[in-house]
ModelCIF file with pLDDT and N, C-alpha, C, O atoms, coordinates in Angstrom:
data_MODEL
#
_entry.id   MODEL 
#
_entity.id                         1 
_entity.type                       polymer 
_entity.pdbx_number_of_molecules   1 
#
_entity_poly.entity_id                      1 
_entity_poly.type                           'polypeptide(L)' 
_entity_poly.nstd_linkage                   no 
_entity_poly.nstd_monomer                   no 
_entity_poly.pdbx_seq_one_letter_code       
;(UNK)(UNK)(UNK)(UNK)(UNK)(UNK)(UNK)(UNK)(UNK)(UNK)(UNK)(UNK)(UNK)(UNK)(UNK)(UNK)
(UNK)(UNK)(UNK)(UNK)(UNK)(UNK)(UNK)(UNK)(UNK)(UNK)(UNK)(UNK)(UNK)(UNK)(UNK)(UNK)
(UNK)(UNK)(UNK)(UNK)(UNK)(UNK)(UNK)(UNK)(UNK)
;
_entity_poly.pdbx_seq_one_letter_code_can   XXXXXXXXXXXXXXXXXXXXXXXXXXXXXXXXXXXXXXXXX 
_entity_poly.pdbx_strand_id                 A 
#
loop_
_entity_poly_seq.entity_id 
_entity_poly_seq.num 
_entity_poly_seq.mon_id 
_entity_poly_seq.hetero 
1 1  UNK n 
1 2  UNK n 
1 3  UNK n 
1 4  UNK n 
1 5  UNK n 
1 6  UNK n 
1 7  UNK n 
1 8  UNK n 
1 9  UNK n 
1 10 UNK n 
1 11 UNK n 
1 12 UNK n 
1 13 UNK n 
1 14 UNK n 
1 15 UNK n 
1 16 UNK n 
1 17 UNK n 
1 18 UNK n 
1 19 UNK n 
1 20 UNK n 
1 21 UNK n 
1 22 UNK n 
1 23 UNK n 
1 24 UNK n 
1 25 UNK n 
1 26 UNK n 
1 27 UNK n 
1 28 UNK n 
1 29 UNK n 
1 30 UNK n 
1 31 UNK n 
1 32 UNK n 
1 33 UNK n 
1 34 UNK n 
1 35 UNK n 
1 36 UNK n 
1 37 UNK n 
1 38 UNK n 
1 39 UNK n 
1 40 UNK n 
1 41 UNK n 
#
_struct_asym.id          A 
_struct_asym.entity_id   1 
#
loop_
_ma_qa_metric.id 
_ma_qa_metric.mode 
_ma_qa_metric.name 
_ma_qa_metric.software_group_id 
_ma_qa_metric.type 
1 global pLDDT . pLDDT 
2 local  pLDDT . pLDDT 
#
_ma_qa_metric_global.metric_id      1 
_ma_qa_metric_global.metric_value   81.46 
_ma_qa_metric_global.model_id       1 
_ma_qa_metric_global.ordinal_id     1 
#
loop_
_ma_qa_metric_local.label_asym_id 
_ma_qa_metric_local.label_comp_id 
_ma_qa_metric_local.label_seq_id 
_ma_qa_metric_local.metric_id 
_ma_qa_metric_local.metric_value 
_ma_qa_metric_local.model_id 
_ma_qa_metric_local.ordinal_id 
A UNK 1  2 77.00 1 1  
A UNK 2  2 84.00 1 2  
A UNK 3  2 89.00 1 3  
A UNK 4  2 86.00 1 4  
A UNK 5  2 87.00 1 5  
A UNK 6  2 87.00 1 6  
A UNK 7  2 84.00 1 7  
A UNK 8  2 86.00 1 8  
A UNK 9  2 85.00 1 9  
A UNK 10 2 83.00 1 10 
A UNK 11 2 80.00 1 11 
A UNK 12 2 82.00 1 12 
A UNK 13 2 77.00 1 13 
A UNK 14 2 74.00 1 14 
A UNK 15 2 71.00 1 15 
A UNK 16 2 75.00 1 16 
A UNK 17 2 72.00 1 17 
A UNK 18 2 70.00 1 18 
A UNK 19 2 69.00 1 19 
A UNK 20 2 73.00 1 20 
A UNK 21 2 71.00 1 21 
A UNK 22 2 73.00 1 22 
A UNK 23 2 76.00 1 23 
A UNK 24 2 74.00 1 24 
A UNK 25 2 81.00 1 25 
A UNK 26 2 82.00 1 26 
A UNK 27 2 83.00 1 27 
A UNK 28 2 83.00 1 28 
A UNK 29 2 88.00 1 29 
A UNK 30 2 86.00 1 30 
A UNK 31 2 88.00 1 31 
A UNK 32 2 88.00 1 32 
A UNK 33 2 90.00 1 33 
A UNK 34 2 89.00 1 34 
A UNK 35 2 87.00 1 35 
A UNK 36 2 89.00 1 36 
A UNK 37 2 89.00 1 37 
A UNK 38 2 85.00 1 38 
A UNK 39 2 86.00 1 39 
A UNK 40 2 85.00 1 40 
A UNK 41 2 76.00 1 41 
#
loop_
_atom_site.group_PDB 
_atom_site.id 
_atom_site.type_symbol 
_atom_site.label_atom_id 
_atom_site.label_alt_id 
_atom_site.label_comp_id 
_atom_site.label_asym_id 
_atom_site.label_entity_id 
_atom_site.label_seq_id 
_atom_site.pdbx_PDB_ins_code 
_atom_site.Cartn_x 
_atom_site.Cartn_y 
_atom_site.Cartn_z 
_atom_site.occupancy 
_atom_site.B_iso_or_equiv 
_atom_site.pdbx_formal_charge 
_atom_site.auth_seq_id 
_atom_site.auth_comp_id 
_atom_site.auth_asym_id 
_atom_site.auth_atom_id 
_atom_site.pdbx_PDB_model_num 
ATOM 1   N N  . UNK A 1 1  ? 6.587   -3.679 8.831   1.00 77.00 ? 1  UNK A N  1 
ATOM 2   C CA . UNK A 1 1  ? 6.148   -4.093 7.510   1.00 77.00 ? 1  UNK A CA 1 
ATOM 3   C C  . UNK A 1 1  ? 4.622   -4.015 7.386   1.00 77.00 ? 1  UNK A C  1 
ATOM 4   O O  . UNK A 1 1  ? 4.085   -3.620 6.351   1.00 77.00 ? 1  UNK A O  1 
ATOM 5   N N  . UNK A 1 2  ? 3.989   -4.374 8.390   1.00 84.00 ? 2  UNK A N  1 
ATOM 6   C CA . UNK A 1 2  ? 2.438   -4.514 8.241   1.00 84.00 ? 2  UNK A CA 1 
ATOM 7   C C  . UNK A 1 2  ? 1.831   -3.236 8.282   1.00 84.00 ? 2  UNK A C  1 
ATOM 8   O O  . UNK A 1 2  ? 0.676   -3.004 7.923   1.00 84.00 ? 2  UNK A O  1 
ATOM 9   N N  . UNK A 1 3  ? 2.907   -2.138 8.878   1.00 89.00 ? 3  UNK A N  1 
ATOM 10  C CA . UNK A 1 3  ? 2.167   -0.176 8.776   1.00 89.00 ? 3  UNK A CA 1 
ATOM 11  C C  . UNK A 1 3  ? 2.110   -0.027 7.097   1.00 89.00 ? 3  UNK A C  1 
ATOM 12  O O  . UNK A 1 3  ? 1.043   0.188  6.522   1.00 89.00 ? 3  UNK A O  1 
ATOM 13  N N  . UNK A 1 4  ? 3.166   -0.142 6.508   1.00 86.00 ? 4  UNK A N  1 
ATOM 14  C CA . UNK A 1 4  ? 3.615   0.148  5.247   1.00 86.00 ? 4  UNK A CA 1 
ATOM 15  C C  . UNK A 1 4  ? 2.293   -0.864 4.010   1.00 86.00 ? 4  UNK A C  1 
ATOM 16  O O  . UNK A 1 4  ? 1.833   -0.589 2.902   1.00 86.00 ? 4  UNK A O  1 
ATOM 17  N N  . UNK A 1 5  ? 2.103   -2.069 4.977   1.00 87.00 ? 5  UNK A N  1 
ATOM 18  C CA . UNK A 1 5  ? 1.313   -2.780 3.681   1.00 87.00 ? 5  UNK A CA 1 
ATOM 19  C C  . UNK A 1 5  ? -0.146  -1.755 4.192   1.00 87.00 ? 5  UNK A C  1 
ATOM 20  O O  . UNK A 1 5  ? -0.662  -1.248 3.196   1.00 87.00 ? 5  UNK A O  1 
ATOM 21  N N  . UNK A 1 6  ? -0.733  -1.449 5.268   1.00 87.00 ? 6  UNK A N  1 
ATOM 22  C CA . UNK A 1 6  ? -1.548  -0.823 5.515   1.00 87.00 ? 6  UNK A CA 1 
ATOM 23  C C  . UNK A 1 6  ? -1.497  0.271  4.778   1.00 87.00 ? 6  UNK A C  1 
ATOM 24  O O  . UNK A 1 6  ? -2.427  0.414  3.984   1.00 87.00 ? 6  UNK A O  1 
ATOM 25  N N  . UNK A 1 7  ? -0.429  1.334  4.823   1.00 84.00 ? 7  UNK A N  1 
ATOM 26  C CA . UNK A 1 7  ? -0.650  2.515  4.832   1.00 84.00 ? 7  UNK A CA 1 
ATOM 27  C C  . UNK A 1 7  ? -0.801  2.224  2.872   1.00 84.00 ? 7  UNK A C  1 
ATOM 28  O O  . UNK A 1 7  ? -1.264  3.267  2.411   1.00 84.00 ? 7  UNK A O  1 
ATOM 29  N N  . UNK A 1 8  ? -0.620  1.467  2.037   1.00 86.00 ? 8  UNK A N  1 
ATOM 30  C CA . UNK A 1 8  ? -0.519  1.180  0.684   1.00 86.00 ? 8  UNK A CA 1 
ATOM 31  C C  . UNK A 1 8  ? -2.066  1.114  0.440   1.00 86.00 ? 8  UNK A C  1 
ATOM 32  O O  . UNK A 1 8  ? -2.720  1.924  -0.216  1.00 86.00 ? 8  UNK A O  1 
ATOM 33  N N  . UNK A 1 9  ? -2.468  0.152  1.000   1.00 85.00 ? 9  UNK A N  1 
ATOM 34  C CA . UNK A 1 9  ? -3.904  -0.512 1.369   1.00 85.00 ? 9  UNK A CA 1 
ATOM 35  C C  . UNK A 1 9  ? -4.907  1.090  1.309   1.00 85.00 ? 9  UNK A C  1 
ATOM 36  O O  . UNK A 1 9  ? -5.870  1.519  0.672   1.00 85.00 ? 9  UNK A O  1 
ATOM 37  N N  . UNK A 1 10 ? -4.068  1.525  2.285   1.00 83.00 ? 10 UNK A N  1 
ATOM 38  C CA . UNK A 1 10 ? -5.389  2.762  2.553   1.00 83.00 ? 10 UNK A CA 1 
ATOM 39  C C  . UNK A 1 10 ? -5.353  4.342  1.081   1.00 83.00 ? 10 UNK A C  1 
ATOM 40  O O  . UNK A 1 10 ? -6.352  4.870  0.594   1.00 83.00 ? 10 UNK A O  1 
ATOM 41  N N  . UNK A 1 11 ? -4.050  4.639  0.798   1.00 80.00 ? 11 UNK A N  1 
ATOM 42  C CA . UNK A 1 11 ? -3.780  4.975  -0.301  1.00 80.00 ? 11 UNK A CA 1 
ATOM 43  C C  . UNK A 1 11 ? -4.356  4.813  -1.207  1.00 80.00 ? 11 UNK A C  1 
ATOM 44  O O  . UNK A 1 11 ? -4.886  5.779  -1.756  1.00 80.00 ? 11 UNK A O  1 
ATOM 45  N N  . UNK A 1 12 ? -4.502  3.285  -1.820  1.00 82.00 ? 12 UNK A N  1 
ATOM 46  C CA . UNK A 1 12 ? -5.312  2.837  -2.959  1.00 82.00 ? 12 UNK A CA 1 
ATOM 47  C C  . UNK A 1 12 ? -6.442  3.317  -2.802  1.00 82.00 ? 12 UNK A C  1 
ATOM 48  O O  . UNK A 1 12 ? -6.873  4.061  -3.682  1.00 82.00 ? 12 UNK A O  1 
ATOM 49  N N  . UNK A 1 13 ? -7.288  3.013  -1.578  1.00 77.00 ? 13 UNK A N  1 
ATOM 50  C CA . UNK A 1 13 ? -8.638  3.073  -1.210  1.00 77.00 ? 13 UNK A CA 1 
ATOM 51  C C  . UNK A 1 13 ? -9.288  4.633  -1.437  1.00 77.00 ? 13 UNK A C  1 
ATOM 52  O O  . UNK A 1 13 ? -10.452 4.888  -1.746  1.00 77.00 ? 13 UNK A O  1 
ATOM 53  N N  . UNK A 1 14 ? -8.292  5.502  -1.214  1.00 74.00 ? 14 UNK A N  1 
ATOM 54  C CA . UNK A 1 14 ? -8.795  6.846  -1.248  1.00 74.00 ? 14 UNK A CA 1 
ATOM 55  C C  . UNK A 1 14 ? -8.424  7.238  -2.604  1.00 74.00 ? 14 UNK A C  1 
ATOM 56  O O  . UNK A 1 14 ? -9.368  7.864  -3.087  1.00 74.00 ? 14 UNK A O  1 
ATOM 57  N N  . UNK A 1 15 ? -7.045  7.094  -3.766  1.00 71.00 ? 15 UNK A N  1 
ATOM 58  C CA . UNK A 1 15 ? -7.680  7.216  -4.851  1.00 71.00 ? 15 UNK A CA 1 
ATOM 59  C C  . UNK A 1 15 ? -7.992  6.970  -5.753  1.00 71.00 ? 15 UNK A C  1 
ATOM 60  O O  . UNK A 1 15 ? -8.059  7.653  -6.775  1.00 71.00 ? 15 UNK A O  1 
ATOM 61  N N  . UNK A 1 16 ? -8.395  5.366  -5.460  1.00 75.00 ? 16 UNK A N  1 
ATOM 62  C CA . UNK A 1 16 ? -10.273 4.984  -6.280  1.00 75.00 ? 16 UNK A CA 1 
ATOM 63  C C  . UNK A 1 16 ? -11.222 6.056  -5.534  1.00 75.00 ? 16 UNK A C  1 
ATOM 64  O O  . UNK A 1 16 ? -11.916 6.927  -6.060  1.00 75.00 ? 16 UNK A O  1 
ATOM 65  N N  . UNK A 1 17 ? -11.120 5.864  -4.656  1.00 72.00 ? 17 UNK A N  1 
ATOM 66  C CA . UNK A 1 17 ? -12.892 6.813  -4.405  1.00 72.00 ? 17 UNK A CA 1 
ATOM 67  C C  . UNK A 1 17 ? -12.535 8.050  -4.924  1.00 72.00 ? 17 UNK A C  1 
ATOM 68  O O  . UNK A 1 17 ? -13.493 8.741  -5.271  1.00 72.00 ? 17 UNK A O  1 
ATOM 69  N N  . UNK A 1 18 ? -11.062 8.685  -5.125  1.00 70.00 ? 18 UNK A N  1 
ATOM 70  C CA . UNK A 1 18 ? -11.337 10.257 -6.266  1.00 70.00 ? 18 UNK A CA 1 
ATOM 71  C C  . UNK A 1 18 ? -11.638 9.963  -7.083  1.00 70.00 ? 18 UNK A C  1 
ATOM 72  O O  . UNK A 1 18 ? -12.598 10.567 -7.561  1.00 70.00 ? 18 UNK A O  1 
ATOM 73  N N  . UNK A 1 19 ? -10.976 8.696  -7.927  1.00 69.00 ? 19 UNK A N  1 
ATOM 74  C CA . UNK A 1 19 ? -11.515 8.122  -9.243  1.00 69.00 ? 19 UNK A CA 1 
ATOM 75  C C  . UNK A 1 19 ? -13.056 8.347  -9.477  1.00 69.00 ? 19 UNK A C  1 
ATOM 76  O O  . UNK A 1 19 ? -13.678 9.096  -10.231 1.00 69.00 ? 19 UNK A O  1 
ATOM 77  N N  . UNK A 1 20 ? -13.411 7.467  -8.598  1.00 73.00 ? 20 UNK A N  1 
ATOM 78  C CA . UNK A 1 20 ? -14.991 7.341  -8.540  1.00 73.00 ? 20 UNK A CA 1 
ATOM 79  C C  . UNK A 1 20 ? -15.539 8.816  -8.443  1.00 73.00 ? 20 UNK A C  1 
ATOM 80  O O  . UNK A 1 20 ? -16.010 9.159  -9.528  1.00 73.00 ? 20 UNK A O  1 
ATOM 81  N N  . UNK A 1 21 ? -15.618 9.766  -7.502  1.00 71.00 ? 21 UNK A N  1 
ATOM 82  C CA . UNK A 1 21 ? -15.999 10.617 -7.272  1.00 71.00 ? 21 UNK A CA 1 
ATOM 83  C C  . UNK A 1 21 ? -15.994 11.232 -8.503  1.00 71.00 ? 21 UNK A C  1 
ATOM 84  O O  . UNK A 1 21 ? -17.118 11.065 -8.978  1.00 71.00 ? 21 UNK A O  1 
ATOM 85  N N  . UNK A 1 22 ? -15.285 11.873 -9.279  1.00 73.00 ? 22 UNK A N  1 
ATOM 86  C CA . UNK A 1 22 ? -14.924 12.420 -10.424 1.00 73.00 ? 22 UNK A CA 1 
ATOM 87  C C  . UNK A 1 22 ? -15.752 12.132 -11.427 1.00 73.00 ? 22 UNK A C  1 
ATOM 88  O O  . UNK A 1 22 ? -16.310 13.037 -12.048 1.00 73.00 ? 22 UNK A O  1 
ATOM 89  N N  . UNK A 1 23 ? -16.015 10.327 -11.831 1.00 76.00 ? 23 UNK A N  1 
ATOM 90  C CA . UNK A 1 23 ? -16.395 9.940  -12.820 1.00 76.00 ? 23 UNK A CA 1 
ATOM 91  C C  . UNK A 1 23 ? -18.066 10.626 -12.386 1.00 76.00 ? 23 UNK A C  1 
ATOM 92  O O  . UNK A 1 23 ? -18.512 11.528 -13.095 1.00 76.00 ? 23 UNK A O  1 
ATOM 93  N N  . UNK A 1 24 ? -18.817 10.151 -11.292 1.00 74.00 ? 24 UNK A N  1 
ATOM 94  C CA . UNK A 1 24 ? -19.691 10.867 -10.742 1.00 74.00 ? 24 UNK A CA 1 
ATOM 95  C C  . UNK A 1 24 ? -20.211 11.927 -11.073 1.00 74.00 ? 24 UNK A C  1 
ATOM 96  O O  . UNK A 1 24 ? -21.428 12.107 -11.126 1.00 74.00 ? 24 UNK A O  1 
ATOM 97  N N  . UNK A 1 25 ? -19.076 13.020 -11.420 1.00 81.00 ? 25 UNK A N  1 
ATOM 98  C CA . UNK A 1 25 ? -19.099 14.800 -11.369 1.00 81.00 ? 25 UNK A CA 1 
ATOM 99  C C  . UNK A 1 25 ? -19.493 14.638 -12.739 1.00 81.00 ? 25 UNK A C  1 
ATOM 100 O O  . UNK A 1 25 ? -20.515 15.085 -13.260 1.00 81.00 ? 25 UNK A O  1 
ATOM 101 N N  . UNK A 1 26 ? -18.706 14.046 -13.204 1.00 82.00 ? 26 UNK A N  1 
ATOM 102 C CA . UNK A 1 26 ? -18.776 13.967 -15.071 1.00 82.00 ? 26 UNK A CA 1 
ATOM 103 C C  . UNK A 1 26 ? -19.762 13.473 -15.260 1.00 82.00 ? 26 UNK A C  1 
ATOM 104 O O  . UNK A 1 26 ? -20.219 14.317 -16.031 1.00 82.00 ? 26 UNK A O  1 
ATOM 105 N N  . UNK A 1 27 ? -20.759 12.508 -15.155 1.00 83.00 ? 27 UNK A N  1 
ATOM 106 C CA . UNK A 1 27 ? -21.843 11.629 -14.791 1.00 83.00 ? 27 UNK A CA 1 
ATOM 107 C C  . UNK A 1 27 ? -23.236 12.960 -14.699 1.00 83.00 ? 27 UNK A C  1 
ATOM 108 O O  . UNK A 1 27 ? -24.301 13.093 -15.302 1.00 83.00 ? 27 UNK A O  1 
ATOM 109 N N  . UNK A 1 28 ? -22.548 13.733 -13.656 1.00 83.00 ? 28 UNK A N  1 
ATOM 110 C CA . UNK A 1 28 ? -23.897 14.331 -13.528 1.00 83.00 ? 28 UNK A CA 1 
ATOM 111 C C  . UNK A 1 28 ? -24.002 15.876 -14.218 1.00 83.00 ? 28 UNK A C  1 
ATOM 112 O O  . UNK A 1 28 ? -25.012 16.568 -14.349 1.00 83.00 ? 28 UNK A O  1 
ATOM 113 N N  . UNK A 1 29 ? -22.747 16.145 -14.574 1.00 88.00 ? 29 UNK A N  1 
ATOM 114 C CA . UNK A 1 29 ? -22.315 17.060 -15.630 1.00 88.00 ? 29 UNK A CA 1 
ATOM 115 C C  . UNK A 1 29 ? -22.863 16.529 -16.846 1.00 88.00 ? 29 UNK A C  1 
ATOM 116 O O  . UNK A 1 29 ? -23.948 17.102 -16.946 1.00 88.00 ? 29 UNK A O  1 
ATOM 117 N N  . UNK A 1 30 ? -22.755 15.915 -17.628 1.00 86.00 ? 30 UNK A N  1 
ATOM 118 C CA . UNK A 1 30 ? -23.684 15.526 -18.922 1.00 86.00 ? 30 UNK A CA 1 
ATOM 119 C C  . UNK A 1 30 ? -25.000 15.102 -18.646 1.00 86.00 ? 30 UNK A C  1 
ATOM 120 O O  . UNK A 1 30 ? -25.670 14.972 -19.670 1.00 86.00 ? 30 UNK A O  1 
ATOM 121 N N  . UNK A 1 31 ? -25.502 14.882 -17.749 1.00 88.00 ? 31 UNK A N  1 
ATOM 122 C CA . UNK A 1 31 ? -27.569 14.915 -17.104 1.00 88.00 ? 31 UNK A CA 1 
ATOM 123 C C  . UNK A 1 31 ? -27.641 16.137 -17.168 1.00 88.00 ? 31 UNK A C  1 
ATOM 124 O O  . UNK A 1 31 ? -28.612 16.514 -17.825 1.00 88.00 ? 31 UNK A O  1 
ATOM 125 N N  . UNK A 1 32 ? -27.001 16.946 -16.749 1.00 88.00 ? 32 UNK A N  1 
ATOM 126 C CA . UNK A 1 32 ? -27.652 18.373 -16.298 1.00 88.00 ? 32 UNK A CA 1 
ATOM 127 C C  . UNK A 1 32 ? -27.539 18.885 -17.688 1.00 88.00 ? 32 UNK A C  1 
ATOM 128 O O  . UNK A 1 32 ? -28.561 19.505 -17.981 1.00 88.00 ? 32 UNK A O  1 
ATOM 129 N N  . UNK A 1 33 ? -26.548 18.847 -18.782 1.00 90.00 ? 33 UNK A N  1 
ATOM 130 C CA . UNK A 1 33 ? -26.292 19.269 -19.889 1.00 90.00 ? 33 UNK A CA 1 
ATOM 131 C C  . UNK A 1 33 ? -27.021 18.817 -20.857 1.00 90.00 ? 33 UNK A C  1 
ATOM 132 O O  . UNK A 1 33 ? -27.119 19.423 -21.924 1.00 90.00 ? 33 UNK A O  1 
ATOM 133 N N  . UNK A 1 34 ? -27.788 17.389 -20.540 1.00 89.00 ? 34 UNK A N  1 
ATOM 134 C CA . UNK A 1 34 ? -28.378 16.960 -21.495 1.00 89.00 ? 34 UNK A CA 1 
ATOM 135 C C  . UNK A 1 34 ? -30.214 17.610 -20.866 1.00 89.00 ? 34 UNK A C  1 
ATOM 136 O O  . UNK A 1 34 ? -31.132 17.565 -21.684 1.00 89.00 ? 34 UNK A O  1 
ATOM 137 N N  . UNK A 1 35 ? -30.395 17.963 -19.921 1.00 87.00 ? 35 UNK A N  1 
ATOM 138 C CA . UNK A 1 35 ? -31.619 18.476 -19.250 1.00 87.00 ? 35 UNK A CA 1 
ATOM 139 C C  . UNK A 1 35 ? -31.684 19.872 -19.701 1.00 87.00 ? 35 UNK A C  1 
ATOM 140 O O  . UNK A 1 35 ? -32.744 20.474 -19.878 1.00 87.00 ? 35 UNK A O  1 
ATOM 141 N N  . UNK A 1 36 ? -30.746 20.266 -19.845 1.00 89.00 ? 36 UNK A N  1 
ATOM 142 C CA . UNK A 1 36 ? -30.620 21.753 -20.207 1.00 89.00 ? 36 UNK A CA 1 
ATOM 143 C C  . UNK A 1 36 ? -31.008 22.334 -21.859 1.00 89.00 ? 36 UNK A C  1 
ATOM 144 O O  . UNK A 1 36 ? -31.505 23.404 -22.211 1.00 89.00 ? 36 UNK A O  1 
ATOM 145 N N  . UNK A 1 37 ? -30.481 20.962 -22.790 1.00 89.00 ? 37 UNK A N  1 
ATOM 146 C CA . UNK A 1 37 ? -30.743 21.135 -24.278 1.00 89.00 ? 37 UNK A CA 1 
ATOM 147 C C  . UNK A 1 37 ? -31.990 20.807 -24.429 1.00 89.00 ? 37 UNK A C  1 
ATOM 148 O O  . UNK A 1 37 ? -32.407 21.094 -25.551 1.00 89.00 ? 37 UNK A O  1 
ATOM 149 N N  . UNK A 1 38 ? -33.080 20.106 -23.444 1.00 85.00 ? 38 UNK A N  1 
ATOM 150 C CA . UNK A 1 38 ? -34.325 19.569 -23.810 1.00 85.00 ? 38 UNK A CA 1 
ATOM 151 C C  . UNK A 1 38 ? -35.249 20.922 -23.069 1.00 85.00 ? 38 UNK A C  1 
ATOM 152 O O  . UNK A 1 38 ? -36.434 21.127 -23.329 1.00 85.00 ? 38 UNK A O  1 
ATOM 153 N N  . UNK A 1 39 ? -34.460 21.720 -22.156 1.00 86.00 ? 39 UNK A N  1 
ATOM 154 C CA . UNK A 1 39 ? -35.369 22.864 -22.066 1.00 86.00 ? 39 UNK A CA 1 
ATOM 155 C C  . UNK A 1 39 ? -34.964 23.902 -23.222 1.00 86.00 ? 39 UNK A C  1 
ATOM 156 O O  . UNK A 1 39 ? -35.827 24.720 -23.542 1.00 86.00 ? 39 UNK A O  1 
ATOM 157 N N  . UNK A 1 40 ? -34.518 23.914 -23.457 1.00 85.00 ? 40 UNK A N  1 
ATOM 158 C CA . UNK A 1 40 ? -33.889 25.074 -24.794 1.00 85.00 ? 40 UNK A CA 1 
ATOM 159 C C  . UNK A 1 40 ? -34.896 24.626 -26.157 1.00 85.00 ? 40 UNK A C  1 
ATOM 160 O O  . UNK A 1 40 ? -34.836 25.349 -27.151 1.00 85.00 ? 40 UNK A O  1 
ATOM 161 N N  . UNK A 1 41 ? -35.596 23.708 -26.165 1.00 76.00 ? 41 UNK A N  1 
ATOM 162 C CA . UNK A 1 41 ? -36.362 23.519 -27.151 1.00 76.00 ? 41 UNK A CA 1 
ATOM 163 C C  . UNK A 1 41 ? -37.679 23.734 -27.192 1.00 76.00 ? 41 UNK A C  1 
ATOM 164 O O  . UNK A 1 41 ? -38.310 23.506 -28.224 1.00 76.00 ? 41 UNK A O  1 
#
């Protein structure tokens, strides 16, 4: 029982951090997009 609550435990843990990671990508995808329209001017 205690592999299974682990192996749940560790599951979650990895995808929040894709979660996270992702939001990140998107995060630095609109900086670079918004850096990009202020050189275009």
């Amino acid at each position: 029982m205690k592999r299974i609550a682990f192996i749940f435990v560790l599951l979650s843990v990895v995808l929040a951090g894709c979660n996270t990671m992702h939001g990140l990508g998107k995060d630095i995808e609109k900086t670079g997009e918004a850096i990009q329209r202020k050189a275009d001017k």
